[in-house]
C-alpha positions as CSV (number, residue, x, y, z in Angstrom):
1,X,101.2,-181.5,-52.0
2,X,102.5,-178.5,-54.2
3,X,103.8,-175.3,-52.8
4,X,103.8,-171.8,-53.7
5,X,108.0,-171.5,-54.2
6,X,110.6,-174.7,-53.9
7,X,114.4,-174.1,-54.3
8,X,116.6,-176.3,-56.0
9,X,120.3,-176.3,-54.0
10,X,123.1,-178.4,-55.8
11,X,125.9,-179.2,-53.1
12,X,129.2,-181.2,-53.7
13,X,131.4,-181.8,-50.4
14,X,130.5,-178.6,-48.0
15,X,130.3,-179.9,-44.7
16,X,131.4,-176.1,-44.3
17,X,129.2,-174.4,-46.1
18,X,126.3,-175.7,-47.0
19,X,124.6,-175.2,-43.3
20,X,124.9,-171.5,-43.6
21,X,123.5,-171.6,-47.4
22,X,120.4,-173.6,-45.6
23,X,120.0,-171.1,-42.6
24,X,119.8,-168.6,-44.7
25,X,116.4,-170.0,-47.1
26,X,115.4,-171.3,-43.8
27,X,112.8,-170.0,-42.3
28,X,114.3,-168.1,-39.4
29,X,116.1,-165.9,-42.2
30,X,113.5,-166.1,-45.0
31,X,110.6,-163.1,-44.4
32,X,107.5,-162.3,-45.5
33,X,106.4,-165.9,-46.5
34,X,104.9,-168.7,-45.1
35,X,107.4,-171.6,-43.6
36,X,104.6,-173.8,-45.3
37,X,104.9,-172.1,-48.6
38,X,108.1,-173.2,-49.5
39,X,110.4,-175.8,-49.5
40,X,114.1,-176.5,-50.3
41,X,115.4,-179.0,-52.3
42,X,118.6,-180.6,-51.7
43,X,120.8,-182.6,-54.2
44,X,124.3,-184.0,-53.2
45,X,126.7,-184.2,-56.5
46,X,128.6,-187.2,-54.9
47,X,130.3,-185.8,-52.0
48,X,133.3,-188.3,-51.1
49,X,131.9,-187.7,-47.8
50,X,128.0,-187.2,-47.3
51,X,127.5,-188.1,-43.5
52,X,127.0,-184.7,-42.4
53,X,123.6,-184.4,-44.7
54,X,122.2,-186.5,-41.9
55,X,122.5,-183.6,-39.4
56,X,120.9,-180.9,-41.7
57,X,117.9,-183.1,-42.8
58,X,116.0,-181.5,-39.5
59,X,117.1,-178.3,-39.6
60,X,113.3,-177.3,-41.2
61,X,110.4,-178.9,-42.1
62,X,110.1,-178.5,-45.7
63,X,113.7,-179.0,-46.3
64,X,114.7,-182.5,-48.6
65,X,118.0,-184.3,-49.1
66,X,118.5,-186.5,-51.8
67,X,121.5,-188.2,-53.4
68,X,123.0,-189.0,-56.8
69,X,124.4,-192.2,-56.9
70,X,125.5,-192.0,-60.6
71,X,127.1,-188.4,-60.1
72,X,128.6,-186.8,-63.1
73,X,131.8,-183.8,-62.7
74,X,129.1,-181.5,-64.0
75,X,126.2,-180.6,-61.3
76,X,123.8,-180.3,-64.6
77,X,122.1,-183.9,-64.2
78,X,121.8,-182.9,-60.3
79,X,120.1,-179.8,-61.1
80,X,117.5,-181.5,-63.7
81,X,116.6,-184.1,-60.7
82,X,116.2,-181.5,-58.4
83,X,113.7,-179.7,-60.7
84,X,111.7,-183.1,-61.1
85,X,111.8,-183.6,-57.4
86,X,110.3,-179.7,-57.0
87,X,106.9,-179.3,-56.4
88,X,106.5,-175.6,-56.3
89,X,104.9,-173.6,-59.0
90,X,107.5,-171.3,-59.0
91,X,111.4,-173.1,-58.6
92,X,114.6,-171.3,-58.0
93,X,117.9,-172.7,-58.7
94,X,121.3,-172.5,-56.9
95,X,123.6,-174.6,-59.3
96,X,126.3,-173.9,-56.2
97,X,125.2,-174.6,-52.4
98,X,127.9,-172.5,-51.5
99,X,125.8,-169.5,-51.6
100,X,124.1,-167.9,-48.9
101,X,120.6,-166.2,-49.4
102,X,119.4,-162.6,-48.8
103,X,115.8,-163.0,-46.4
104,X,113.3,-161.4,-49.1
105,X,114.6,-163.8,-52.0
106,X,111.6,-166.0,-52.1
107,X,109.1,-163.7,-51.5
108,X,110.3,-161.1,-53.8
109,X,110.7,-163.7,-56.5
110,X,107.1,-165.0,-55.8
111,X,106.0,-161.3,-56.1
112,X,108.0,-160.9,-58.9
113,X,107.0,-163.5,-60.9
114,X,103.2,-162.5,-60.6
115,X,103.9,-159.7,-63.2
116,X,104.3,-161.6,-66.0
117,X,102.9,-164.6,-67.9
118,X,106.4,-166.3,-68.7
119,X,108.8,-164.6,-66.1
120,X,112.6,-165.1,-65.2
121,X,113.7,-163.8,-62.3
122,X,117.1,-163.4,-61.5
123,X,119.0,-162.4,-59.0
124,X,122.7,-160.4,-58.8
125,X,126.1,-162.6,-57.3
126,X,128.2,-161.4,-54.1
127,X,131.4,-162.6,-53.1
128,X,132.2,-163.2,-49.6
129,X,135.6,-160.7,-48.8
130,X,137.2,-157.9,-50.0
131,X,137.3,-158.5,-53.5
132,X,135.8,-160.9,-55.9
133,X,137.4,-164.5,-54.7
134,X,139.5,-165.1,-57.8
135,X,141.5,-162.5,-57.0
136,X,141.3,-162.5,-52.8
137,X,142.9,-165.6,-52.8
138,X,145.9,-164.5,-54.4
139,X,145.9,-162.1,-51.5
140,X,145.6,-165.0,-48.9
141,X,141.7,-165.4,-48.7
142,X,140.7,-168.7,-47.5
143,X,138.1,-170.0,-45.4
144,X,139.4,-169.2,-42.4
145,X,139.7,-165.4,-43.4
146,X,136.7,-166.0,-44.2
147,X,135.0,-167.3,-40.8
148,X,136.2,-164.9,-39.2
149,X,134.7,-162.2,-41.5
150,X,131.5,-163.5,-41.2
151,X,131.8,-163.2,-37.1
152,X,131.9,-159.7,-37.7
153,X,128.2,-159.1,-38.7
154,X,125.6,-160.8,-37.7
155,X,124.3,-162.1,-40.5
156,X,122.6,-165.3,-38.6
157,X,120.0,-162.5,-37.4
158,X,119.9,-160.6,-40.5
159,X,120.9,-161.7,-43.8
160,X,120.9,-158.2,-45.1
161,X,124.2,-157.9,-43.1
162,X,126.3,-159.4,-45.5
163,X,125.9,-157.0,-47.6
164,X,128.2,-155.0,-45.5
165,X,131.0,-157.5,-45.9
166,X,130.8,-158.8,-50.0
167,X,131.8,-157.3,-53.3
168,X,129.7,-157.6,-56.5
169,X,130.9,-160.7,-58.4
170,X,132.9,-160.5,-61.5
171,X,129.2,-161.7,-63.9
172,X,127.5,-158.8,-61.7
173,X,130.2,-156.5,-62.2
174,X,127.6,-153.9,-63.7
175,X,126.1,-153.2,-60.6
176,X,122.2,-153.2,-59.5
177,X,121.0,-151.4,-62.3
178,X,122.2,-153.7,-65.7
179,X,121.8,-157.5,-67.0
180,X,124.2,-159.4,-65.2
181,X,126.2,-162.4,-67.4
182,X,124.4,-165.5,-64.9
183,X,122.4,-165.3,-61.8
184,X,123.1,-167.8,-59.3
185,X,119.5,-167.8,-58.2
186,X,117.4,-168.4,-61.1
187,X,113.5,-168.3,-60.2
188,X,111.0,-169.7,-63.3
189,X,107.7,-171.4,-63.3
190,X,107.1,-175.4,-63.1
191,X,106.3,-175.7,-66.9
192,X,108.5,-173.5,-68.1
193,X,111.4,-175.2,-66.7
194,X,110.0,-178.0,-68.3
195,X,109.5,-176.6,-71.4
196,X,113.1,-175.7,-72.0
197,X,114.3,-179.1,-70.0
198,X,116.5,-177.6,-67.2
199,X,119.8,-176.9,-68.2
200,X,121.5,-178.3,-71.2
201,X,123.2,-181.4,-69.9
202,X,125.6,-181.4,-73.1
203,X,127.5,-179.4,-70.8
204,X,129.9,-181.5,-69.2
205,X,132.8,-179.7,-67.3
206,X,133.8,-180.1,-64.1
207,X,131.4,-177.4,-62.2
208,X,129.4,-177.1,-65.0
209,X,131.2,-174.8,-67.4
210,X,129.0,-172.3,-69.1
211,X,125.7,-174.2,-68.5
212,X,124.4,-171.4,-65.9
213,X,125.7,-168.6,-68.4
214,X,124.1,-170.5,-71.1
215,X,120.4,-170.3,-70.0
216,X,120.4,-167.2,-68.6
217,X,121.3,-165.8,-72.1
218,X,119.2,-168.0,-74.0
219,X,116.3,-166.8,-71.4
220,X,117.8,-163.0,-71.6
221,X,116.9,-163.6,-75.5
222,X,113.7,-164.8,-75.6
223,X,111.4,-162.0,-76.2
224,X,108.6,-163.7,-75.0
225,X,110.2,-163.6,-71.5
226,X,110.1,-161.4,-69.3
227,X,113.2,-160.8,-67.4
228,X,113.1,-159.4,-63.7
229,X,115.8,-158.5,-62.1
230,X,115.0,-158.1,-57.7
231,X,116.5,-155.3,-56.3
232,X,117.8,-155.3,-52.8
233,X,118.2,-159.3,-52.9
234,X,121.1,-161.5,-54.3
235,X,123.0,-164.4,-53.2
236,X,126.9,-164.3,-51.5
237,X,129.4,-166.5,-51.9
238,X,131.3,-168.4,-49.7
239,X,135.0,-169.8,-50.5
240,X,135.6,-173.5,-50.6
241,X,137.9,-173.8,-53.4
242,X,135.4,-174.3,-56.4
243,X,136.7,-175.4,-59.9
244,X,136.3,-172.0,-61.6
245,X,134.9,-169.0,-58.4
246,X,137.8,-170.0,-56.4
247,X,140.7,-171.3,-59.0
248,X,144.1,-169.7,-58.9
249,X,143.8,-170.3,-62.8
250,X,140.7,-170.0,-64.0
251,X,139.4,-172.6,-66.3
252,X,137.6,-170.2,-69.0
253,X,139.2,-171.4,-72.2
254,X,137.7,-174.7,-71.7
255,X,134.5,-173.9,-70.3
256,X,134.1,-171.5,-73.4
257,X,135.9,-174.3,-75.7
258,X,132.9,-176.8,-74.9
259,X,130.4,-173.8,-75.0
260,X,131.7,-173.1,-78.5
261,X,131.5,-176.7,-79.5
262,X,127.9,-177.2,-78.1
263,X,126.5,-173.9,-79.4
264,X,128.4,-172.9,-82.4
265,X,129.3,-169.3,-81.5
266,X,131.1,-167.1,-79.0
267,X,129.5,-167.1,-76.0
268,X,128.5,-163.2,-75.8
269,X,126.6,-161.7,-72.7
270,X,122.7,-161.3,-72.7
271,X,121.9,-157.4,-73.9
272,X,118.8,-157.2,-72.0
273,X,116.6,-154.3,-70.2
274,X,115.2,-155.9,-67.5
275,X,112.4,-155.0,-65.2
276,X,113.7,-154.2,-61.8
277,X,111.4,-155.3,-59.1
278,X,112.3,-155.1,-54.8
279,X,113.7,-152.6,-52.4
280,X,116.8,-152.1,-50.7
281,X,117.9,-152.3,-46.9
282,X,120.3,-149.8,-46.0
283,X,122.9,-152.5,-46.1
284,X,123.0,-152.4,-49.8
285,X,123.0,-148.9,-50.2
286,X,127.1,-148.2,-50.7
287,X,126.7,-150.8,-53.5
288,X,123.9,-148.7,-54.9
289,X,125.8,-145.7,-54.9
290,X,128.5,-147.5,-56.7
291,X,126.2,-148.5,-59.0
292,X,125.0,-145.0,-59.7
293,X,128.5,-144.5,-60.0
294,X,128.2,-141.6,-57.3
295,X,131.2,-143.6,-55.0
296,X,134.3,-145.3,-56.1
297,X,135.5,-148.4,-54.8
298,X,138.9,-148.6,-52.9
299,X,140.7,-151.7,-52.0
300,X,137.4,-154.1,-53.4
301,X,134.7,-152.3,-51.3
């Protein structure tokens, strides 16, 4: 049975934090679209420790689990399967579970993607905290910082809240208005995923390196594309001590070492105008102004 919107979700050992990244695209947070419309797509990486999928598989009816059994360090081969698994005519990816979902993101991506023949829709990246994590958790930021942040909004209610507590990330550094370098939630049609094969699974890093950079700008440079980007929707991160977000050291040199040796060049960012597309909740709007530039940031807010 195909529906209107599935999302891909690539999880590797968050008993933590993959329930939250599933309330959120549930439908209790998701609005303005059909619980029967959708569906989620999950695909464990080869978590040392996968029991506690069983107790999600119920949390919604059009939610899946699956498992690799032949799990690579790179969640690349885990995103492919998940887009083969998809049924939806339009599929989002999260190449990390670890990130929580505003409530309009499927709808405004299925709205979105009715403007254009070949669309991509992207989406900007928020980090949990008071400053993007790479550098918060120099300052102390863990998860348990970070529980109790999230018990100061009620974001189970309203997703829009955590706006309120969340900085842009570093790759949407620009703000709302400008390209971003990747989108962690990446919404294109069935064949078109197909035609360009998922991502590239010459990309092999732990995490895997560049591979999300690398087909956002390879879709960013496609004129035949159009890119979207939504407004007033995005997707917040959560800290659980990833190989690159949440790295005392981050591993750039090698991810761009293997980019260079796959692709032959620098990797530069996409230099794109994008259509914006979505509104904003008054949660988002001191991150507007910022982007507008009419307010300065102090102290990562």
């Amino acid at each position: 049975m195909t529906v209107r919107a599935s999302v891909v979700v690539v999880s590797y050992d968050m008993a933590r934090e993959l329930p939250r990244t599933l309330h959120t695209l549930s439908p209790a947070n998701q609005r303005d679209i059909d619980p029967d419309d959708y569906e989620v797509v999950v695909v464990d990486n080869g978590s040392p420790d996968d029991t506690y999928l069983n107790a999600l598989a119920d949390m919604f009816p059009r939610l899946t689990i699956h498992r690799m059994t032949d799990a690579a360090p790179s969640p690349v081969a885990a995103v492919n399967r998940g887009l083969k698994l998809a049924r939806g005519d339009l599929i989002g990816v999260f190449i990390d579970g670890a990130r929580m979902a505003s409530p309009r993101l499927i709808a405004s991506a299925l709205e979105a993607a009715d403007l254009h023949p070949r669309p991509a829709v992207g989406t900007l990246a928020f980090h949990l905290g008071p400053d993007v994590q790479s550098t918060s958790v120099h300052a102390g930021y863990d998860q348990r910082t970070e529980d109790e942040l999230l018990n100061t909004v009620a974001w189970r209610n309203d997703g829009y809240e955590l706006f309120r507590i969340s900085v842009f990330a570093a790759s949407s550094a620009g703000g709302w208005f400008q390209v971003p370098q990747e989108t962690n939630a990446l919404f294109l049609k069935r064949d078109h995923w197909h035609e360009i094969g998922g991502l590239d699974p010459t990309f092999r890093a732990p995490g895997g390196g560049l591979a999300n950079l690398d087909i956002w700008e390879r879709l960013c440079g496609d004129e035949s594309v159009e890119v979207i980007m939504l407004l007033g929707e995005g997707t917040f991160h959560q800290f659980h001590g990833g190989v690159a977000t949440n790295a005392l050291v981050h591993p750039w040199q090698e991810f761009h070492d293997e980019y260079v040796a796959i692709r032959g060049h620098d990797f530069l960012p996409p230099k794109r105008r994008p259509l914006l597309f979505g509104r904003f909740p008054e949660s988002a709007w001191p991150s507007v102004l910022q982007s507008a530039g009419l307010i300065q940031v102090e102290d990562g807010r």
